[in-house]
C-alpha positions in Angstrom: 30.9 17.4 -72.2 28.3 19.3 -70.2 26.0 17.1 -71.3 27.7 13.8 -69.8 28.5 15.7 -66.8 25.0 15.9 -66.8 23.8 12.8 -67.4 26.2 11.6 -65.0 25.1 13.4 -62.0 21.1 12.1 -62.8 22.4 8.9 -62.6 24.4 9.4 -59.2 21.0 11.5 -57.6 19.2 8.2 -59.2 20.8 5.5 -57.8 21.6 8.0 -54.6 17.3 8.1 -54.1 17.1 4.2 -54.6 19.8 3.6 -52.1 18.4 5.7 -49.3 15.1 4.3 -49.7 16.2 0.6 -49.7 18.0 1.3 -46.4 14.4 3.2 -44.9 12.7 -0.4 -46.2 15.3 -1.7 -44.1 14.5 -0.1 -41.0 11.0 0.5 -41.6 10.8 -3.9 -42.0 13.1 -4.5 -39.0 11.3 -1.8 -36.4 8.2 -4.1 -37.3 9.7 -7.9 -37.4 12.4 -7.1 -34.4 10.8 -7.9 -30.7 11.5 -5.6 -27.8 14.0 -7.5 -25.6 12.0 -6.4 -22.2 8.8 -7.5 -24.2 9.8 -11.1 -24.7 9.7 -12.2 -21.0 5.8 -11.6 -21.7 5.2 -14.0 -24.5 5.2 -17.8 -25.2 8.4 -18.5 -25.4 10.0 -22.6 -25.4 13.1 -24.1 -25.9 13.7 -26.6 -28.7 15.6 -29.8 -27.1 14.8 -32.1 -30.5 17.8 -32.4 -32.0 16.8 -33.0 -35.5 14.9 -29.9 -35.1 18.3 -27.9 -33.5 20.5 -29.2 -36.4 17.4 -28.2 -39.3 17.3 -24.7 -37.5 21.1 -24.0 -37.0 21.5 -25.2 -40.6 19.0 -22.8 -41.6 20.9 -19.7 -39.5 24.3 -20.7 -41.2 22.5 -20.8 -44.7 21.0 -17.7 -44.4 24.0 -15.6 -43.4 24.3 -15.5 -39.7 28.1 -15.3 -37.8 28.8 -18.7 -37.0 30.5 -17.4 -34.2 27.2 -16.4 -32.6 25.2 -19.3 -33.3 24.7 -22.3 -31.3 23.1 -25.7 -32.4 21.8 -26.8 -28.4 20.7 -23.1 -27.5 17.6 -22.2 -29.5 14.4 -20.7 -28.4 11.0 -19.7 -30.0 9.0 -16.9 -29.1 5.5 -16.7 -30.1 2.8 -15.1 -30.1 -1.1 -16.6 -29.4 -3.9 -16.5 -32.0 -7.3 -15.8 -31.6 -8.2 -19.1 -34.0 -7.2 -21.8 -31.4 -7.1 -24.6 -34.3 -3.7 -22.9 -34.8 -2.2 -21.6 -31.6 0.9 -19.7 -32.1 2.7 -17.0 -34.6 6.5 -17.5 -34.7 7.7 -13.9 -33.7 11.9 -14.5 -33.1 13.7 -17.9 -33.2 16.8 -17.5 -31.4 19.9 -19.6 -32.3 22.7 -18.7 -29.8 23.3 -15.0 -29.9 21.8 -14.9 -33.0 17.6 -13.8 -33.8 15.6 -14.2 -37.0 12.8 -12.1 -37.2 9.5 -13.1 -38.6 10.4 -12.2 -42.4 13.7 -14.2 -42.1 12.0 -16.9 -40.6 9.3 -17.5 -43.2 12.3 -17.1 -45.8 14.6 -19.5 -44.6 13.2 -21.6 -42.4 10.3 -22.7 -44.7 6.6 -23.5 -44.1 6.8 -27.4 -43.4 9.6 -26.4 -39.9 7.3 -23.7 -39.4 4.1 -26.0 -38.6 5.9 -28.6 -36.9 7.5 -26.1 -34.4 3.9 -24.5 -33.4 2.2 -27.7 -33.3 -0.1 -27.4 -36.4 1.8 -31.0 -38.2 3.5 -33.8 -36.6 7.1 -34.5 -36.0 7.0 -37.9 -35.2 3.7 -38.8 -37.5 1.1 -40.7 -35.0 -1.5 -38.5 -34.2 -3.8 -37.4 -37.1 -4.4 -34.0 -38.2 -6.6 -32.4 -36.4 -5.5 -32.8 -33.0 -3.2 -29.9 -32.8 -0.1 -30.5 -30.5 3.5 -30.3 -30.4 4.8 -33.8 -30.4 8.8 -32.7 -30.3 11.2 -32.2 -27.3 10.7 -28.6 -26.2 11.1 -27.1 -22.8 8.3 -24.2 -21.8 9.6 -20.8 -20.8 6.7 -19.5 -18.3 5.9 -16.0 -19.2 6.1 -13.0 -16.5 3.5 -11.2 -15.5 3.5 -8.0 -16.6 4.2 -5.2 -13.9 1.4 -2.6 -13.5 2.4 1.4 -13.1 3.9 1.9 -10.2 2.3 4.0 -7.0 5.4 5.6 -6.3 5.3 9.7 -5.1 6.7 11.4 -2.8 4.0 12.0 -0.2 4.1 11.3 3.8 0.7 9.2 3.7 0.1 7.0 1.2 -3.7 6.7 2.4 -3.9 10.3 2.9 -2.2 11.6 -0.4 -1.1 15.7 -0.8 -0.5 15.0 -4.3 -3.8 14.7 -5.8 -6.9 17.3 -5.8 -9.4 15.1 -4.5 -9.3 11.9 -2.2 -11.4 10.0 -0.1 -10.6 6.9 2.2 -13.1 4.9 3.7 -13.0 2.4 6.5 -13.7 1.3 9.9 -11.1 2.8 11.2 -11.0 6.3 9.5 -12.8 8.2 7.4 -11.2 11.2 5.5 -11.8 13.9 2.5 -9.4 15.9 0.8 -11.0 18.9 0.3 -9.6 19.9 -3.5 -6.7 22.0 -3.8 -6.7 23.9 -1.1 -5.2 21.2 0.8 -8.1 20.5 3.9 -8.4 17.4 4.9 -11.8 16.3 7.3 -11.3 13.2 9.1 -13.4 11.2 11.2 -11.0 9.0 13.5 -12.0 5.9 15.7 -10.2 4.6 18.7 -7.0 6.6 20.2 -4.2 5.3 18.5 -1.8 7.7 19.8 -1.9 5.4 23.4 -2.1 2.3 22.0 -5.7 2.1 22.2 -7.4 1.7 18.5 -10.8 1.1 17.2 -13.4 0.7 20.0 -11.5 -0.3 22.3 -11.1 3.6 23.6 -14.8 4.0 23.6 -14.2 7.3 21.6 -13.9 8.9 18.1 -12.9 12.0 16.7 -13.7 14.7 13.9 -10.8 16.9 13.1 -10.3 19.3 10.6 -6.9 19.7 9.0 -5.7 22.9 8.2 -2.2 24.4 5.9 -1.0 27.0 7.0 2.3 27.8 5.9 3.9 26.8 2.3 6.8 25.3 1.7 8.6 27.2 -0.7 12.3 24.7 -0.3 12.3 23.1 -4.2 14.2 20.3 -2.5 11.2 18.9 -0.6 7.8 20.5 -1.2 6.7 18.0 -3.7 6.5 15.7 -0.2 5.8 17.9 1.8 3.7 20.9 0.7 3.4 22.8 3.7 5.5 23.6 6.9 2.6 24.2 9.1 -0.8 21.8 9.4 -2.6 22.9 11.7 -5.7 20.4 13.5 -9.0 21.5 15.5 -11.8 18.9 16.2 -13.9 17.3 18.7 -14.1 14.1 20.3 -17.6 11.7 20.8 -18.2 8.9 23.0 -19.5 5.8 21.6 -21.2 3.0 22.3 -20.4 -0.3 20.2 -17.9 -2.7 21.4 -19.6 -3.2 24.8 -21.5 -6.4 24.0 -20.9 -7.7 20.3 -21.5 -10.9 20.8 -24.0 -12.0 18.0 -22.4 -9.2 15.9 -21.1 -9.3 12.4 -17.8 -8.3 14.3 -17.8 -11.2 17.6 -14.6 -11.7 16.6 -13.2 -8.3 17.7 -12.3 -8.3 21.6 -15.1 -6.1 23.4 -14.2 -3.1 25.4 -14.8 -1.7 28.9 -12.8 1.2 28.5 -15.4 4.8 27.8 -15.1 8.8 26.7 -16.8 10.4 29.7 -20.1 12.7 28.8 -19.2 16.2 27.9 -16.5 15.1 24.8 -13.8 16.6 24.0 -11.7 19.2 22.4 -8.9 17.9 19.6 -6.3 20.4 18.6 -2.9 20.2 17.3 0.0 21.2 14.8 2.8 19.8 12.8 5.4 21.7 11.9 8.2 21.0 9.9 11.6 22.9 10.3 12.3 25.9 7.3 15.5 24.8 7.3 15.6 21.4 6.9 11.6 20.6 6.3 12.7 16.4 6.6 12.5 17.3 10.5 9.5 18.4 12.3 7.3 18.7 15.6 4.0 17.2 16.3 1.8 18.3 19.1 -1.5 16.7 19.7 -3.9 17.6 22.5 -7.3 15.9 23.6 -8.5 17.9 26.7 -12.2 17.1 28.2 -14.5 20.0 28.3 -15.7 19.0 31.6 -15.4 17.6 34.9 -17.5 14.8 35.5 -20.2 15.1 38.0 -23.8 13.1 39.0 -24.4 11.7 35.7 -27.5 9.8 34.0 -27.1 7.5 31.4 -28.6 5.0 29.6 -28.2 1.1 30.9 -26.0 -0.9 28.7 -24.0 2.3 27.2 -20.9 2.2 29.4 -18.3 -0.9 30.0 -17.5 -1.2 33.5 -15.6 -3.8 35.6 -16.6 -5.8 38.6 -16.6 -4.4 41.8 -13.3 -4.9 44.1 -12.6 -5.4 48.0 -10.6 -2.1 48.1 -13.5 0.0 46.9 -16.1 1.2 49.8 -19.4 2.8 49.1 -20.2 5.5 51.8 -23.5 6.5 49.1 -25.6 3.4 50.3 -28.9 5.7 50.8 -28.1 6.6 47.6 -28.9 2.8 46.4 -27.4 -0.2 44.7 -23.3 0.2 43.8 -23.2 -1.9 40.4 -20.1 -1.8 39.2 -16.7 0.6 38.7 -16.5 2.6 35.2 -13.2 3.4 33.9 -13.6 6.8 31.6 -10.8 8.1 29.2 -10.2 11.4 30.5 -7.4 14.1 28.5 -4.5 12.9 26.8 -1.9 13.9 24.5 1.4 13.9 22.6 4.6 16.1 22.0 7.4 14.4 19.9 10.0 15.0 17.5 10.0 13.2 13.9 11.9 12.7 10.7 11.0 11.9 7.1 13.2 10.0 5.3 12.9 8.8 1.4 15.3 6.1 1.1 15.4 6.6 -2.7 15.4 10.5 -2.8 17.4 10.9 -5.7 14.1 9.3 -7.9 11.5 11.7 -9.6 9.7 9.2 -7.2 11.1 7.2 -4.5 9.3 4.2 -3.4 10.8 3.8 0.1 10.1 5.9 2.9 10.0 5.6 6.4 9.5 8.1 9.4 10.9 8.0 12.9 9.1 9.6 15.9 10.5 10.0 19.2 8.7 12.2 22.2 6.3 12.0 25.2 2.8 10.9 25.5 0.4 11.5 28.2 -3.0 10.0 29.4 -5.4 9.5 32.4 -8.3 7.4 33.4 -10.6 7.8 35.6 -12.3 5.6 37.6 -16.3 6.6 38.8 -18.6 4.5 40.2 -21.9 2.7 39.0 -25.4 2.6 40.8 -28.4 1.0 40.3 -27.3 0.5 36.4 -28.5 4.5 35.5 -25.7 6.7 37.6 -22.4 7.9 37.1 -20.8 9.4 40.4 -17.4 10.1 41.4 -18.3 11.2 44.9 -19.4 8.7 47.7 -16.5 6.1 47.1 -12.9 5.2 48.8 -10.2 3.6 46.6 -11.3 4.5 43.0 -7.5 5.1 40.9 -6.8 7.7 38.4 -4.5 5.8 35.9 -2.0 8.4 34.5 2.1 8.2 34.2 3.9 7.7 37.0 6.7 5.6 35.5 8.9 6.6 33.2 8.1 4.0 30.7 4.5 5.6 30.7 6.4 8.6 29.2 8.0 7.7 26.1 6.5 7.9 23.1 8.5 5.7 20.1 7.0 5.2 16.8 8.7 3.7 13.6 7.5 3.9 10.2 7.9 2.5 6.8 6.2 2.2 3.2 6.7 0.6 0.1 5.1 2.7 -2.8 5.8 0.4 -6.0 2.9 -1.4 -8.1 2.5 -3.3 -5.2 2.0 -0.8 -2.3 2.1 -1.6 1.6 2.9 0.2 4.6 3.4 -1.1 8.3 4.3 0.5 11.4 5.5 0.2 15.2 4.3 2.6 18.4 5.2 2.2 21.9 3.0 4.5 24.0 1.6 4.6 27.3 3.7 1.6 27.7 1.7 0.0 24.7 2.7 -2.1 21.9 1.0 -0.7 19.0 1.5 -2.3 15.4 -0.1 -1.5 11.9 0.4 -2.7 8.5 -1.7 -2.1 4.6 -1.7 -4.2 2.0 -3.6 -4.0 -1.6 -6.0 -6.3 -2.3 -7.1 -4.7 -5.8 -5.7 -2.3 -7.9 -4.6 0.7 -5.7 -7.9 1.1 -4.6 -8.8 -1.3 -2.3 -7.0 -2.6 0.6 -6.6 -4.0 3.7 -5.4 -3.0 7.2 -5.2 -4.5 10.2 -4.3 -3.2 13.8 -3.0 -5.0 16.6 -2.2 -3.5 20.5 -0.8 -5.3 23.6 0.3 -3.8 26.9 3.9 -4.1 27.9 3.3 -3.9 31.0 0.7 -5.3 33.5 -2.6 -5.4 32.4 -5.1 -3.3 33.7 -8.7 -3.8 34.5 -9.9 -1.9 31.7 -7.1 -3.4 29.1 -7.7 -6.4 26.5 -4.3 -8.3 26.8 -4.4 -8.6 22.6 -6.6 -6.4 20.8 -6.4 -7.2 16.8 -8.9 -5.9 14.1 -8.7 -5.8 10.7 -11.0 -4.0 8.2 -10.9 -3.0 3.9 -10.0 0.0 2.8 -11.6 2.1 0.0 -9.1 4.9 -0.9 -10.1 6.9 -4.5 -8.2 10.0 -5.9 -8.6 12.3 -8.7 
């Protein structure tokens, strides 16, 4: 008896091993012949509209097992796969019949070689071409493929060409240039034009080099990943330059030239953000640009300021002085105090790929009007009527800026500024990869134009933005 009992339980253990390891055969065969439903929308992939073909096909389907319920005689697709030997084109991967798929072992068990050539082309269905053209000569609709969708850009940063969430990163082009200084989260930018009162590029006469400074961390779990740090603190300088006076014959005559100049003496840049402790979405940004001095009886070089014609309401009492050329219009100190608001539309993501940010404030600037004479002298003294453009209106005041970014696999950003009564707008768009781009910039006054404004000011230039 114990011996039967015996025997018995070998043969249950036996047939018990054999079982289980049919069933891994199973799965192991079907992970490798089944095709990713998300993948399909990649490959070659037709419809069969020959309905000799259909019936042979749905007769193979209800011979081999398939639901008849699921199957469908004018609904049958192929998807393929291409082969490096182009003298035969395509490997059957699925054949779809209705609701129904046969994988590529079913399909060379059931549906036979001779269907199998004729559907990828390597015989004839209708006999009259000869063999070695290689075609399919049947009804058949093409499926075009997708094209596969790159990682996406997505993070939650503020700046998408100024990125806190990477060690390193530089960005490159003719409007800015900027370093992130490792991890310690500095950031040295060198910034052309004013932007801030609608005047960018060379079209201020003026650049900046600030240096950008954390202060503060931000220790709220809820939004650090954006925003790392509740103070940033900015101190710089700003230069006067020359370009844009004259640029005709220039690799950039296309750009509008400029009267508008920094004074001699440059600047001082300073400023802050900082973002509420408790709620760091909301913040204040201050930004000051203040000359370091006055200007007085000043030599220059001819040809390195803009200036405007001379008008009837503007005497010269400085005529032993010698020969009144011109009037010079110099950007004197400006600056910025406004309230804003982050916003990730899609907050709830690991990483949204919306955001947009609303500013709202005051904006302040003044120009300065000095004379020219005989084409080497600055002066302010000696002349009647010269203005001092600063706000006087309360439209000169506000300061309105809107924001917004899309950070998928195809990344772009644009924005909207009114300042100084200015119409200010900017957009990015990638024209490789997510490293190269291109931005444009585009200003006109709101207001009436002023003898030192371009009534449409557009320039665009590439980007070059590289992280690690």
């Amino acid at each position: 008896m114990k011996k039967i009992l015996s025997i018995t339980l070998l043969l249950l253990a036996f047939v018990s091993y054999f079982r289980t390891e049919a069933v891994d055969r199973k799965s192991i065969i079907d992970s490798l012949t089944t095709v990713d439903p998300e993948i399909r929308k990649y490959f070659p992939r037709w419809r069969i509209c020959e309905t000799d073909l259909q019936l042979q096909i749905y007769q193979a389907f209800r011979l081999s097992g398939y639901d008849a319920n699921l199957l469908s005689k004018s609904d049958i697709e192929i998807l393929a796969a291409p082969r490096i030997n182009q003298d035969y084109p395509y490997d059957i991967l699925l054949v779809t019949c209705g609701k129904a798929s046969m994988n590529s072992v079913d399909i060379n068990k059931f549906l036979g070689p001779k269907l199998i050539r004729i559907l990828v082309g390597e015989w004839s269905f209708v006999q009259n071409y000869t063999n070695d053209v290689i075609k399919r000569d049947y009804c058949y609709q093409e499926i075009p493929p997708e094209i596969p969708v790159t990682e996406t850009q997505a993070a939650t940063i503020v700046s998408y060409l100024y990125p806190t969430n990477v060690d390193h990163a530089f960005t490159l082009s003719l409007f800015d240039q900027a370093l992130k200084i490792g991890e310690t989260g500095f950031w040295l930018k060198n910034m052309i034009g004013s932007d801030d009162i609608g005047y960018p590029f060379w079209s201020a006469g003026e650049s900046k080099v600030v240096l950008k400074r954390p202060l503060y961390v931000n220790y709220d779990p809820s939004t650090s990943k954006g925003i790392p740090y509740l103070i940033d603190a900015y101190l710089g300088g700003g230069y006067r330059i020359t370009g844009g006076i004259d640029n005709k014959g220039t690799i950039l005559n296309w750009v509008s030239s400029r009267v508008l100049n920094q004074g001699p003496g440059g600047k001082l840049v300073a400023g802050l953000d900082f973002y509420m402790p408790f709620y760091p979405l909301i913040g204040v940004h201050i930004n000051t640009e203040i000359v370091l001095r006055e200007i007085q009886d000043e030599i220059i070089k001819p040809g390195d300021y803009g200036f405007t014609p001379l008008r009837d309401d503007v005497l010269w009492e400085g005529e032993e002085r010698g020969r009144l050329d011109g009037i010079v219009p110099l950007l004197r100190s400006t600056g910025q105090a406004t309230i804003f608001y982050n916003w990730w539309i899609d907050r709830n993501k690991p990483n949204p790929e919306h955001y947009m940010r609303f500013d709202v404030g005051i904006s302040y600037s003044e120009v300065k009007e000095v004379g020219l004479y005989n084409d080497k002298y600055l002066t302010p003294f000696g002349l009647t009527g010269l203005n001092l453009y600063k706000p006087n209106e309360f439209g000169d005041w506000i300061f309105l800026k809107a924001e917004y970014r899309s950070q998928s696999t195809w990344p772009f950003g644009l924005s909207m500024q009114y300042s100084n009564q200015i119409l200010l707008s900017k957009v990015y768009i990638p024209l490789f990869g997510n490293w190269f781009y291109l931005e444009g910039k585009y200003a006109t006054p709101l207001r009436g134009l002023r003898p030192y404004e371009t009534k449409n000011f557009f320039m665009i230039s590439p980007v070059l933005r590289l992280t690690i």
